[in-house]
N, C-alpha and C positions, 0 to 999 in steps of 0.2 A: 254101189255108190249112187246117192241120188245125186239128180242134174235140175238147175235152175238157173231162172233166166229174171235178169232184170230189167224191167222194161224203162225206157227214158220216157217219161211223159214232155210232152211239150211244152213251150216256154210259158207260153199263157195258160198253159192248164191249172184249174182250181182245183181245190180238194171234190167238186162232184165229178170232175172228171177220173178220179182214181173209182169212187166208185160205180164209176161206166164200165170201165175197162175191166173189175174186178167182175161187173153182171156177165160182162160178152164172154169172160174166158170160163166163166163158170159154164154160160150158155155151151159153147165149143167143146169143153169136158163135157157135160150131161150128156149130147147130140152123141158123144163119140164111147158112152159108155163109161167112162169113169168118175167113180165117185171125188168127192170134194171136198173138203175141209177150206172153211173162211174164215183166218184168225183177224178178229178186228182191235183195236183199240180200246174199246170199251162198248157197255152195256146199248147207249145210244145208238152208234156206227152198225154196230149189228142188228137192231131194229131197223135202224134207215135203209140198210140193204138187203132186207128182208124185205122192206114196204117196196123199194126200188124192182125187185125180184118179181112181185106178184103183178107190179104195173106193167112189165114187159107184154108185149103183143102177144096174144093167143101163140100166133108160130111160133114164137121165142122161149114160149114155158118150159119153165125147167122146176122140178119136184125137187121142193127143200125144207127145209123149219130149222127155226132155232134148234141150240143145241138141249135137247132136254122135252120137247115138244113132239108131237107126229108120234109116229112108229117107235118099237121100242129099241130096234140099229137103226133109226134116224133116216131120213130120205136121202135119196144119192148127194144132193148138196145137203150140207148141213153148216151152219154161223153160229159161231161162237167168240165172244173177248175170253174163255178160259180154257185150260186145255181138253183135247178130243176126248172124248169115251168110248169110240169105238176107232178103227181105220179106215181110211182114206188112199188112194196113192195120189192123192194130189191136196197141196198144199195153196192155197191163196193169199199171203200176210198182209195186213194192211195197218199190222200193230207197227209205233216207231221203232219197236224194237226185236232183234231172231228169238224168236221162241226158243226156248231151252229144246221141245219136241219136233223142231222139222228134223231132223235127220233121219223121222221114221216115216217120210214120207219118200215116195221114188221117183217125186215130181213137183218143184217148187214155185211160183211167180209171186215177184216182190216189186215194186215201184221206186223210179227216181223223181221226185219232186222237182221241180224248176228252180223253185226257193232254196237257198244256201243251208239254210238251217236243215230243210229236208234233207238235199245232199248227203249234208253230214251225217243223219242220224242213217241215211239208206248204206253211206260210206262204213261206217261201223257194223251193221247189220251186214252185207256183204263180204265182211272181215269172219263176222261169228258162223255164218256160214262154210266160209270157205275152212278155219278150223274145224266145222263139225263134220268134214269130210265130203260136202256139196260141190259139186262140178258145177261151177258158174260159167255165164255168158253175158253179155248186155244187151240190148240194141231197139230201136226207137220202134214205140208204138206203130203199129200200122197206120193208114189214114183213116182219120173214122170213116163214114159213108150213111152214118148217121146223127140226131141232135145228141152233145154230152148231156 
């Protein structure tokens, strides 16, 4: 059964701060060995976190490309808005909506937005999960320690 966890972002957090928190856990998985899948919302959000990715400090680098780019099984992080072509055990969503394919991952992180509308749509996502057989949990961002 895979297990995922929904993070609360903070009340004042913008949309760049989901994609902070989406670079640091990628960071965290790389460091620790596991590969990565970053479902984003579309074509844009995955370039931006691509660009965001390659801006991180020399210490911080972590080996990724788009999906389709790089190597031909993709580097350990790999971004994509469409689904994987190879596997990952870790999943990253940042699309509004559960991907039909997390359940083939054994490791998920998804976001709660501050904004209602967010709420909502992370409320439903968290519903589609929990049918697709996902062990959820929630609980609040850590503090940063660095700029979103």
């Amino acid at each position: 059964m895979s297990q995922g966890c929904f993070y609360l972002l903070p009340d004042d957090a913008g949309p760049e701060v989901q994609l902070w928190w989406a670079c640091r856990l990628a960071t965290d998985c790389y460091r620790q060995g596991q590969g990565v899948f970053i479902h984003t919302a579309d074509k844009a959000q995955a370039e931006a976190l691509d660009e965001r990715l390659w801006q991180q400090s020399p210490d911080s680098f972590v080996a990724h490309n788009l999906q389709g780019e790089g190597p031909r099984q993709g580097a350990p992080v790999v971004i994509s808005w469409q689904a994987p072509h190879s596997g990952r055990p870790v999943l990253i969503n940042l699309a509004p909506e559960a991907p039909a394919f997390a359940r083939r991952f054994s490791r998920l992180y998804d976001f709660v937005p501050p904004d209602e509308a967010g709420k909502q749509l992370a409320r439903e996502r968290f519903k589609a999960y929990r049918q697709a057989g996902v062990e959820l949990g929630t609980e609040p961002v850590p503090s940063q320690t660095e700029d979103a």
